[in-house]
N, C-alpha and C positions, 0 to 999 in steps of 0.2 A: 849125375842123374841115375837114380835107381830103377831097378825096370818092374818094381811093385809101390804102390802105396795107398796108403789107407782112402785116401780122396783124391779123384781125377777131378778136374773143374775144367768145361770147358768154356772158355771164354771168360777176359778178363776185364770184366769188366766195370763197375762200382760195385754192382750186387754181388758177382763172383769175389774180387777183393772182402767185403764185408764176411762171407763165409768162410773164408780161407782164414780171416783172422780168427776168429770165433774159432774155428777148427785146429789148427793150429796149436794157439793158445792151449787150447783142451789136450792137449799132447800128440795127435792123429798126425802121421806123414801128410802134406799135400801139394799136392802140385796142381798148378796152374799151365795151362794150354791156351795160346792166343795168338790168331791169327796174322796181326798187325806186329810192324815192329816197337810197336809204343802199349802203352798200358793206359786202362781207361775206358776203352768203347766209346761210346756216345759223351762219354762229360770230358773228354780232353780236349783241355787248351791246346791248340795250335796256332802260328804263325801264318796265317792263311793268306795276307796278304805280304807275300816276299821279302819288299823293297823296305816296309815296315817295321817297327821293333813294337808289334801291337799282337798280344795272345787271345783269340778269337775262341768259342767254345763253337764248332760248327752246326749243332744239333741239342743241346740243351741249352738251361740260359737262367731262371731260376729254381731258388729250393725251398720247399713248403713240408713237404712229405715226410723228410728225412728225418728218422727219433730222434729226440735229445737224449733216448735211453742207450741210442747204440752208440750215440758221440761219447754217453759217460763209462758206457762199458771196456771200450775200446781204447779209451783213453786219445780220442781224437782230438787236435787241437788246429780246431776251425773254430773262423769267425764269420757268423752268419748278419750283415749287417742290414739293417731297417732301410726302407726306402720311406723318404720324407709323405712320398706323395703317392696315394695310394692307384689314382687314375686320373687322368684329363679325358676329356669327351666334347671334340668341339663340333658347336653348330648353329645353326641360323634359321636368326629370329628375327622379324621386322626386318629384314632384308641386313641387318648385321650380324656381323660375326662375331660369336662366343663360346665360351664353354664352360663345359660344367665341372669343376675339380675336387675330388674327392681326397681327404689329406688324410692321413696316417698319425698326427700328431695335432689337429686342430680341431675337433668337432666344431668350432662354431664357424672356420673357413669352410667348412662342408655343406653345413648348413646353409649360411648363408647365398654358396653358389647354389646348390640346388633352389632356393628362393627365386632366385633371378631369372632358373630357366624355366618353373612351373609358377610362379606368382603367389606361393602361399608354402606354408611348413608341414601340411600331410603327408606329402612324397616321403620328406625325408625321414618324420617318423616311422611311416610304412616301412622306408628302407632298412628301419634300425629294427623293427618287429622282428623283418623278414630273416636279416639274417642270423635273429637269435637262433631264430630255428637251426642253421648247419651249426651250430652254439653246440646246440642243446643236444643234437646228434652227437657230435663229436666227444662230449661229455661223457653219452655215454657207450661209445665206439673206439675212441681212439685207442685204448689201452688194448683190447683185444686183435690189436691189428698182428700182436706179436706173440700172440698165445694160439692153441690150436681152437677150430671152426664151430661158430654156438650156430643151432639150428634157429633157420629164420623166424619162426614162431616163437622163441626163448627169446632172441632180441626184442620182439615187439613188445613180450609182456614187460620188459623194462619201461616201456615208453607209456604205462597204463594208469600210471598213481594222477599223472598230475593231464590239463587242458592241453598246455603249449606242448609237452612231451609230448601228447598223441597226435598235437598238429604237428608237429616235427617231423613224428614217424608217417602222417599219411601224407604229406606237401612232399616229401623226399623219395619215399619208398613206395607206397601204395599206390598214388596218381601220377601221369604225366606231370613233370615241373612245371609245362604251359600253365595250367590250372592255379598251380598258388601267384606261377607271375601275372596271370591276368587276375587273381583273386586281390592281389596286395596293391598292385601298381597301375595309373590311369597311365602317365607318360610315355612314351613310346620309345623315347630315347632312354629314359631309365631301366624301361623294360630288356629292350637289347643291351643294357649296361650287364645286367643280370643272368639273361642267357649266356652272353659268349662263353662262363666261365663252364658251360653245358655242351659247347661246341668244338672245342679247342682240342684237335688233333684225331676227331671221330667226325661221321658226316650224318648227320643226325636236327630233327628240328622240336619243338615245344612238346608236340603234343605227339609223339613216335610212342606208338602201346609198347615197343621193347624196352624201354624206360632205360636206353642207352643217354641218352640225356640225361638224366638223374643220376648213373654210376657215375659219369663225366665228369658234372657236377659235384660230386661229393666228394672225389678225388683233391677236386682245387680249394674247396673249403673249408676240409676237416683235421688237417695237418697240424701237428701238436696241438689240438685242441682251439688254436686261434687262427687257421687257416691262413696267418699271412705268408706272401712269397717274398725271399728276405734273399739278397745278394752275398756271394760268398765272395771272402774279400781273397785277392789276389787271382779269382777266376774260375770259374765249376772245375779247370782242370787241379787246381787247390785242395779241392776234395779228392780225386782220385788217384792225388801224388801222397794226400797224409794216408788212405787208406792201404796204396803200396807199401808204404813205409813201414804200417804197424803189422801188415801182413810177413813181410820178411823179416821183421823184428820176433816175429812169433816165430818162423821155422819156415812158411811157406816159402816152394822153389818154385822157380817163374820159368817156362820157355815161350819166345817168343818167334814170330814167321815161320809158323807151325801151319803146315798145308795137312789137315786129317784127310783121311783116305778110306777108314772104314771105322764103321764102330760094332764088335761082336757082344751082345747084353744075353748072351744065352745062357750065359756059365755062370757060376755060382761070385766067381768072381771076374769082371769084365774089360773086356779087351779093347784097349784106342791106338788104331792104327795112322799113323801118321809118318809126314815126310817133313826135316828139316837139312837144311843144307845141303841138298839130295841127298841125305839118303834116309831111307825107309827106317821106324823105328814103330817097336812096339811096347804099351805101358799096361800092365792088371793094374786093373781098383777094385779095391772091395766095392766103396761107396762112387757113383759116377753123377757129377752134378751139373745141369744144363743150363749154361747160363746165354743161350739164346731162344731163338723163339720154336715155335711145336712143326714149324714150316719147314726148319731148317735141321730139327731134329729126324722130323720124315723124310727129307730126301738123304740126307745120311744111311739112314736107314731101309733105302729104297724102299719107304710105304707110302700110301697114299695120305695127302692132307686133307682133311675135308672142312674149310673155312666153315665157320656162318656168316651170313649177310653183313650180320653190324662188323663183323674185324675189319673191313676195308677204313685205310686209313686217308684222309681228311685235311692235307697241312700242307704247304708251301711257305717256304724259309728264304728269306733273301737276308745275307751277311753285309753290312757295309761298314768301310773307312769314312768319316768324315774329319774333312780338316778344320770344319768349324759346324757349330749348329743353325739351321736354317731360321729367319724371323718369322713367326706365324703375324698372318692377319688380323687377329687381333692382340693388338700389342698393349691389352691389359696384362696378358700373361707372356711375362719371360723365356723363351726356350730354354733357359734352365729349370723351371718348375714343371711347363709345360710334358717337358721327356722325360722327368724323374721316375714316374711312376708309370703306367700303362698307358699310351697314348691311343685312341680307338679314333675307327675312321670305319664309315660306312659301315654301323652295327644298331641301324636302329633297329627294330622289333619286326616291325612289318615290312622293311629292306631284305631282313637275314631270310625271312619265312620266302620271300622271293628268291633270292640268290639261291638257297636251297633249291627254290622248285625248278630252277632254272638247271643247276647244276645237274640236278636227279636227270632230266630230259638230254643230260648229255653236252652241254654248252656254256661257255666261259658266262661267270655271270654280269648281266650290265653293269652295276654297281658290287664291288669286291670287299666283304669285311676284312678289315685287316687290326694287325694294334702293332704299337712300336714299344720296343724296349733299350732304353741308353743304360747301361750299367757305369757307364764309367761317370757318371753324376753322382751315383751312390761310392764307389769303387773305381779311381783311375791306375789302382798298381799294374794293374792289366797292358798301360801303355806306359812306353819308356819316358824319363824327366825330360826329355826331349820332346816329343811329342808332346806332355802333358803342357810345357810350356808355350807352346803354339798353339793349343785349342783346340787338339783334337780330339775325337770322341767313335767310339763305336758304338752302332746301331743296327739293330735287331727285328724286323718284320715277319712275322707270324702272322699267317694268314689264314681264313676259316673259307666254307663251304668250297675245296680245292679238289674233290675227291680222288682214288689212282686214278678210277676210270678215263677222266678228262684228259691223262696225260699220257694214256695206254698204246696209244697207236703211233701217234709222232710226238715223242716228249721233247724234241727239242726244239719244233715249230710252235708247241703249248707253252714250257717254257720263257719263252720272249714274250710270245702275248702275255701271261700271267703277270711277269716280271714289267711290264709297262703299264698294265691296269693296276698294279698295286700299287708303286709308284706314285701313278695318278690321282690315286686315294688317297695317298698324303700331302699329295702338292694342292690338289685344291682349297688344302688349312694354309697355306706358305704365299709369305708374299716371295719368295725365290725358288725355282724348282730345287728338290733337294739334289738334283743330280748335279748342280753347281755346287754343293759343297763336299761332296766324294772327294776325296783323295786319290792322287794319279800317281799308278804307276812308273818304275823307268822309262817302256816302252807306250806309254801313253796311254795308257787302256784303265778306266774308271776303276776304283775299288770297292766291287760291289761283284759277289758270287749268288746264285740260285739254287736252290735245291725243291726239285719236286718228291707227289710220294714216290714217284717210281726210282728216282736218284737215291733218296734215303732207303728204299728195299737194296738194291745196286750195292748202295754201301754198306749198310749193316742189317742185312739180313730179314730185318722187320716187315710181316708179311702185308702188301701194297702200300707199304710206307707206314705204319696205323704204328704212332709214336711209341703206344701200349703195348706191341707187338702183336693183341688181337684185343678185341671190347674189353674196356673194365668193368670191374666186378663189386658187385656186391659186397660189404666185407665181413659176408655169416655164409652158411652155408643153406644151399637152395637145392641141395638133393640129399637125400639119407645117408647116402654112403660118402658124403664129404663132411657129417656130423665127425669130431675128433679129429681129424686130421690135420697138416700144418697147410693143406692147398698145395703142396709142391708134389704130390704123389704121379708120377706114371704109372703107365701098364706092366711095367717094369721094375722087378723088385731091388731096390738099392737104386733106382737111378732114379733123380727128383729136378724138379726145375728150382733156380735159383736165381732167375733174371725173371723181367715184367710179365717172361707169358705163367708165369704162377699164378692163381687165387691171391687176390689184393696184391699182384704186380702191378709195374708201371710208374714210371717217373723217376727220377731220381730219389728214390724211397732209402732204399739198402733194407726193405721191409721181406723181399723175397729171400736176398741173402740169408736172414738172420733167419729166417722160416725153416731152410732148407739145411745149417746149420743144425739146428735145435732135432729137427726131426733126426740125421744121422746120429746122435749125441743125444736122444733116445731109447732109439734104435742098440747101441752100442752100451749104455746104461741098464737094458733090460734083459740083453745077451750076456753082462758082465756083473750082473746080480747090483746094479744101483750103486756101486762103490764110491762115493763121493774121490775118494783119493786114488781113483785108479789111473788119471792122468797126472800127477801129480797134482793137482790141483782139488779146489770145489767148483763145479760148474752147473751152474743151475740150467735143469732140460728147460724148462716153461717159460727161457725167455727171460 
């Protein structure tokens, strides 16, 4: 280890790996600082349940976000594989049970379920209108996700030649999303089909004037331009093992169970005090790049954080083993098809608008949106041939309107309650409680772990659990002096964010990475007169 280089990065996390390669690559010393003795942050596979030979992603789960530009630049070799079935959404009509499944490869199975739970084909075309629109956005947004910041009036005039482009730009960006889903959609169950993707990991409702619902939303559906969430085969920690790889292939050096201690950004070149193996060490960086959140940079920093209201985060995660999948009550649909894709539970429209208001007022809601994710239907490499020949499966509960607050005073009496109303949220589709098909420990104890927002701050830093690290954003710029810039800028010259709390952070993107990247390498291009060959190489700034 050297005790200068060009890029300190702290935290190693997907986004941090992403810039370290890019940096790297470009000829630049870098070193990586990481807390944990594993690499990764939030998308590592882990072993979570012991006795098992089953690798669990604790906190992520799928990928939608992430460029196929940075996969080709990088030379990454993942496989992002298609889920058959896009959602299940069960419910009840004439006192039977059904639902509505929304396929990935069938328009006319889609159709035809939507038929059965609204009596006619309008729904479904509305639904197909509707989401031309995040379409037609993404069309023409995506590409700029990785160049620096167009002001927001310069976006909109893109969106001005044609009808549906202007409906795109005001249904998304101008009004509350309430308005186009009550504009587009009579059903009530389709409606909350359509919000949740506005809810997920913020605590926020239709019609909220911060139009944090609409950032939310645009996040889950603009993703390579066809918003789908696509399973990475061998397990999200897959991704942030190929991204280590290409990182140390390039020159990046790694330290791990690094306790920092101070950080000095005064000097021209800046100072990261930390301790490993007791003992105290210190690194200069020219360039210092933060790959966590602005909460965690301010108490490093001994300064004050000053949230806003929308950063509070919104999510409760329960992990589970099962050794077989549960039979649903109606047994037109298979519990293979049924958990392939999103399974939703207690997300109708005017349920979620309650759960909300109940939550806001401080109390667990009666009815709990939740949705389930099986990956090992799309992807079983995740569990041992052992396992996979017995029938086992791992599954995924993401739960909405959960806010920190709720969990703020006694999170482990909140907890249990939460973790047994979500549950029950799913048993009421099951003709068998799912807790009968968990998987048992040695010592007897179900295979099923919880994580609230306060556990997820606890663990990785994320200010009140808020997945985003704080609201997401817009992906133009909404004040004058973020016109040109890559979003990753501090107050702080040379030191830039390069995890979710960036401009258009958040998620498993590698979209802040690549930001914070491009901007050093810049930066570094205009100090060294643009040389194409001055790292050995050609490296394009813009991305």
């Amino acid at each position: 280890m050297k005790t200068r280089y060009d890029v300190v990065i702290l935290g190693a996390g997907h986004n941090g790996l992403v810039a370290a390669s890019y940096l790297a690559r470009a000829g630049l010393s870098v070193l990586l600082l990481e807390k944990n003795d594993y690499i990764g942050g939030a998308t590592t596979s882990q072993k979570v349940f012991p006795d098992y030979e089953a690798y669990l992603s604790r906190y992520s789960y799928l990928v939608s976000l992430f460029p196929e530009k940075i996969i080709r630049d990088l030379g990454l070799n993942l496989e992002l594989r298609r889920r058959a079935i896009g959602s299940f959404t069960p419910y009840i009509k004439d006192r039977r049970h059904d639902g509505l499944l929304l396929s990935n490869v069938s328009e006319e199975t889609s159709r035809q379920s939507m038929f059965e739970l609204t009596g006619g084909h309008t729904e479904y075309e509305q639904l197909k209108k509707f989401y031309n629109l995040p379409r037609v956005f993404a069309e023409h947004v995506w590409d700029s996700m990785l160049e620096p910041l167009v002001v927001k009036e310069e976006f909109g005039r893109r969106f001005e030649p044609d009808e549906i482009w202007r409906e795109a730009w005001r249904s998304l960006v101008e009004e509350p999303l309430g308005r186009a889903i009550e504009r587009y959609f009579r059903n009530d169950l389709v409606r909350g089909l359509v919000l949740t993707d506005a809810k997920i990991g913020v605590f926020t409702h239709p019609h909220d004037p911060s139009l944090l619902q609409n950032r939310c939303f645009l996040y889950h559906l603009i993703g390579n331009k066809t918003g789908e969430w696509k399973v990475p085969v061998g397990g999200m920690g897959t991704v942030a093992r190929e991204l280590e790889t290409t990182a140390r292939k390039s020159g990046a050096e790694f330290l791990t169970d690094v306790d920092i201690r101070a950080l000095d950004l005064n000097r021209e070149k800046h100072n990261v005090e930390f301790q490993i193996g007791g003992k105290d060490q210190t690194i200069e960086a020219r360039f210092l790049l933060v790959n966590f959140g602005r909460n965690v940079l301010a108490r490093y920093l001994r300064d004050r954080y000053q949230p806003d209201a929308t950063d509070e985060g919104s999510v409760f995660k329960i992990n589970m083993l099962l050794r077989r999948l549960p039979r649903l009550k109606r047994r037109r649909y298979p519990a293979t098809e049924a958990f392939r894709g999103t399974f939703h539970s207690d997300e109708g429209y005017e349920q979620m608008n309650r759960s909300y208001e109940q939550a806001a007022r401080g109390r667990m809601p009666d009815k709990t949106p939740c949705e389930i994710y099986c990956h090992t239907l799309t992807d079983d490499s995740i569990l041992s041939a052992d396992l996979r020949r017995q029938g086992f499966h791992t599954m995924t509960l993401f739960a909405l309107d959960a806010p920190y607050s709720l969990f703020a005073k006694n999170n482990e009496k909140m907890r249990r309650e939460a973790e047994r109303k979500f549950i029950a949220s799913i048993n009421q589709w099951l003709e068998e409680p799912l807790e009968d098909c968990l998987a048992v420990a040695r010592n007897g104890d179900p295979c099923i772990e919880s994580k609230s927002p306060v556990d997820i701050e606890e663990a990785l830093g994320m200010y009140h659990g808020n997945i985003f690290h704080d609201a997401p954003t817009f992906p133009f710029a909404e004040r004058k002096d973020q016109v040109g810039s890559w979003g990753v800028e501090t107050e702080y010259e040379n030191v830039f964010l390069c995890g979710s709390s960036a401009h258009r952070g958040g998620a498993v993107s590698g979209i802040p990475g690549h930001n914070a990247a491009m901007k050093v390498l810049e930066i570094v291009f205009n100090q060294e007169s643009r040389s194409p060959g001055i790292f050995g190489k050609e490296m394009p700034v813009a991305g």
